[in-house]
N, C-alpha and C positions, 0 to 999 in steps of 0.2 A: 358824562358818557361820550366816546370819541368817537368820529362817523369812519366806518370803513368804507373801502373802495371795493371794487369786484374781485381783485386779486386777494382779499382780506375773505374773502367767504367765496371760497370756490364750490362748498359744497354746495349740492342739489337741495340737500333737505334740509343744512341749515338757513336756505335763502327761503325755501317752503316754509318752514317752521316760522320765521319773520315775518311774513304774509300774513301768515294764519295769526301770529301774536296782533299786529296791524287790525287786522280785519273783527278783533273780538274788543278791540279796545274801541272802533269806531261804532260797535252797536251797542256798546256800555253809553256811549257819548254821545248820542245822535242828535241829542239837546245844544251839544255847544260848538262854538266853531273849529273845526280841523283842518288847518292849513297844510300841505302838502310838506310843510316844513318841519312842520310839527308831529304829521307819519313820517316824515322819514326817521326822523329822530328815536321814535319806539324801534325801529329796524333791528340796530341804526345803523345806516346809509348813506350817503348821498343824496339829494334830493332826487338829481339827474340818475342818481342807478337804481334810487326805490324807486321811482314813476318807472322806469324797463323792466323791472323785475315784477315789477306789481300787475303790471300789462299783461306781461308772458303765464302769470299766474294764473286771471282773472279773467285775458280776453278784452279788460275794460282798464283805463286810466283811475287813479286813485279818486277822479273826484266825481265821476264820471259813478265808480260803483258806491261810494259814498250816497250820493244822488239816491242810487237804486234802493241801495238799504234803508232812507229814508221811507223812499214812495211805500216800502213791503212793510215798513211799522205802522206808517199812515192806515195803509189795505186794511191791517190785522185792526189795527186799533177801530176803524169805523166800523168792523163788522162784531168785534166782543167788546165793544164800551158805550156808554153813553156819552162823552165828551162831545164835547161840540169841535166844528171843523175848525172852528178858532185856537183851540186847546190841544186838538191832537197836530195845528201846523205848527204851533210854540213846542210841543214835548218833540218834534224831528230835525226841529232844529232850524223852523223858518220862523223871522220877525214881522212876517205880512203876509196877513192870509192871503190874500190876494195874489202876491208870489207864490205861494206855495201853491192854491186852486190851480194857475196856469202852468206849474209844472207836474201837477199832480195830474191834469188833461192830457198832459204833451204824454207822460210816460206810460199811464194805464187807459186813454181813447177816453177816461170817462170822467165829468166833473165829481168830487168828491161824494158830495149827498147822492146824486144818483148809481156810485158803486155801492154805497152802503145799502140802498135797498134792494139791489140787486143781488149782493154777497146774502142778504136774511132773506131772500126769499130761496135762495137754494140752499139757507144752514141746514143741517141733520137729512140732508136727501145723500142718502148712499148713492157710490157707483154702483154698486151690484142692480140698483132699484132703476139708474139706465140704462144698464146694459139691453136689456132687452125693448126699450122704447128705439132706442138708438137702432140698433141690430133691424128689428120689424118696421122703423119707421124712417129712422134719415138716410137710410143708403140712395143716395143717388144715381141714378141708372143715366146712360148716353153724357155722360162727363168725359171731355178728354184729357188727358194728364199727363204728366212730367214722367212722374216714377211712380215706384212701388215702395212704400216702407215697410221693410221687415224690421224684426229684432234678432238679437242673435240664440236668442233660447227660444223653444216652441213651447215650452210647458207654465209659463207663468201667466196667468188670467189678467183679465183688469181690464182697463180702457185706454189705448193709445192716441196719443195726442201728437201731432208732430207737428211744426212753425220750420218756417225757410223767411231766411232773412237775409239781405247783403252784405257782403263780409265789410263792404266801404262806410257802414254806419247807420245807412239809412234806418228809417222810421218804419216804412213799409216793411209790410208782414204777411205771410200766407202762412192759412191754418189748415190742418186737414184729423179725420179724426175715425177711429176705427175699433170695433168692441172686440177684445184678444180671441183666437187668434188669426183675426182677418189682417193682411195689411193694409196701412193705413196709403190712398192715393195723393200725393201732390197735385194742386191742378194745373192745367195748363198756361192757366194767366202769370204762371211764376216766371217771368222775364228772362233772356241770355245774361251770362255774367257768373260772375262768384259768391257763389251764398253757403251759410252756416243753415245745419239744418239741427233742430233740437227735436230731443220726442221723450214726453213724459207718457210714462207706465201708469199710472192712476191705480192701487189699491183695491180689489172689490169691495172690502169689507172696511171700508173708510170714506167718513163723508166726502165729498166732491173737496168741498170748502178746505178740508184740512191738507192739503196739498195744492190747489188754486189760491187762496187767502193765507191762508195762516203758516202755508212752508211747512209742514209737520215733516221730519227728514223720515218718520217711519210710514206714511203717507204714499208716498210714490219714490220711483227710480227713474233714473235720466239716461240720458245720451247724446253726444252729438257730435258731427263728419263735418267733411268740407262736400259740398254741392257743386258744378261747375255745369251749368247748364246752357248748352251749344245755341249758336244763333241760328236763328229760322224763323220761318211764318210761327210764332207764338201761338194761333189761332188753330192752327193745322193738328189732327189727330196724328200722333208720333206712329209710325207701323212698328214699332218693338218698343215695348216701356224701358226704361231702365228700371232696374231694380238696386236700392241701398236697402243693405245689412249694417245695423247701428247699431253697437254693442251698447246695454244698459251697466247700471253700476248705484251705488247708494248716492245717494249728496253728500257734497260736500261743500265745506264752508268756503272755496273761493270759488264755488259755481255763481254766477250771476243769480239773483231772483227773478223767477218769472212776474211781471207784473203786467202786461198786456189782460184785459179784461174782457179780451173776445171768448175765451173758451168757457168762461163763468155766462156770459149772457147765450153763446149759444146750447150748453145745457140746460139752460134754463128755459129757454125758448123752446128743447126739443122734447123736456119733460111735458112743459106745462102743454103743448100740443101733442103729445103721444096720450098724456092722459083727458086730453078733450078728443079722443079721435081721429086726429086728424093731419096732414102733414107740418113738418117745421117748417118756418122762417127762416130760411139761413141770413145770418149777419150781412150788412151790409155793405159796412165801409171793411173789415175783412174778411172777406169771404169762408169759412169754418166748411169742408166738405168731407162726409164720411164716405168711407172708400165704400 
């Protein structure tokens, strides 16, 4: 099979269509190595025009989402299997556990056994069943904040989740999180500069877990804008919020997976305190604020 150039595939959809073939063949194969040479090849491409097209797709470098899809089979697999963490880093495609734990840390904040009990103890807990822990119990009052996240429809229920992140890569994260159809607030600690803002819809009538853990695409809807948030006293209460309108939509297979494990421990934390009476914990190292 012969590598084309970009002039060889002008179209839109059939460089999309490539993608999409790439990206089904990497979660067939998550066990073996995939060199960048060897996706372009399934394209096929260029090495140098499948990494650019795969980016503009993706958001993310081929190895880069690679990575990702791993850490999301890891997530799924420790929360519906028995294998050990030795077994499920060999079925993703790492030869040391050890490698695997410290990027399994770097991607989801959490060492591997301590997500697993964290994902079972919020298995079979509906959103519907936070909705109103959350609602009655984590709104935080005297927060000042960035913006306002709306959606673009007012009629869809569920739980809105929304993460700001720097568009330059970084690791750092802010979460914020709101029961429909309140918007959800950014907080203020969210820094000057250019940031991606993502915001999942959460499902009423579907466990937390199957849209946090397991990706279910019938689960929850997505979205997500560019952020450009102006320098100033960070600290200082804004006198007019901004408000973003973020239009949702279904998943799709070259969406990135969410793998950050804040929104799973701060539901967890907000449940297991709404049902002792009392207030939540919010997260620490990323802070989770409900508008």
């Amino acid at each position: 099979m012969g590598l084309f150039s970009g002039a060889d595939c002008k179209d839109h959809g059939g460089r999309l269509a490539a993608i999409v073939r790439v990206i089904e063949h990497m979660k067939r194969e998550l066990s073996r190595p995939l060199p960048l040479e060897t996706l372009a090849r399934l394209a096929p491409f260029s090495p140098f025009y499948f990494h650019r097209v795969f980016k503009q797709a993706t958001s993310m470098t081929p190895a880069r989402f690679l990575a990702a899809l791993r850490m999301a089979e890891a997530r799924r697999l420790l929360l519906v299997s028995s294998l050990t963490v030795t077994a499920i880093s060999a079925q993703v495609g790492y030869s040391s556990v050890g490698t695997f734990t410290t990027q399994f840390r770097r991607w989801v904040s959490l060492p591997p056994e301590r997500f697993r009990q964290l994902a079972r103890q919020l298995a079979g807990v509906s959103v519907s069943a936070l909705l109103p822990v959350i609602r009655g119990r984590a709104i935080v009052a005297g927060q000042a904040h960035r913006a306002l996240v709306h959606l673009d429809t007012v009629d869809l229920p569920g739980l809105l989740l929304a993460a700001v992140a720097p568009r330059n890569g970084g690791r750092n994260e802010w979460w914020t999180a709101a029961p429909r159809p309140l918007p959800a607030a950014l907080p203020a600690t969210v820094p000057p500069g250019e940031h991606r803002a993502r915001v999942l819809l959460l499902r009423p009538d579907r466990d937390a877990t199957a849209a946090l853990v397991d990706g279910a695409p019938d689960s929850f809807l997505v979205g997500d804008m560019e952020l450009q948030v102006p320098a100033g006293d960070q600290h200082a209460r804004p006198t007019a919020l901004a408000t973003l309108t973020v239009p949702v939509r279904q998943v799709r297979i070259t969406d990135p997976p969410l793998l950050s494990a804040t929104p799973l421990r701060w539901l967890l934390g907000v449940s297991q305190a709404g049902w002792r009476g009392r207030a939540p914990v919010a997260d620490e190292r990323h802070p989770l604020r409900a508008a």
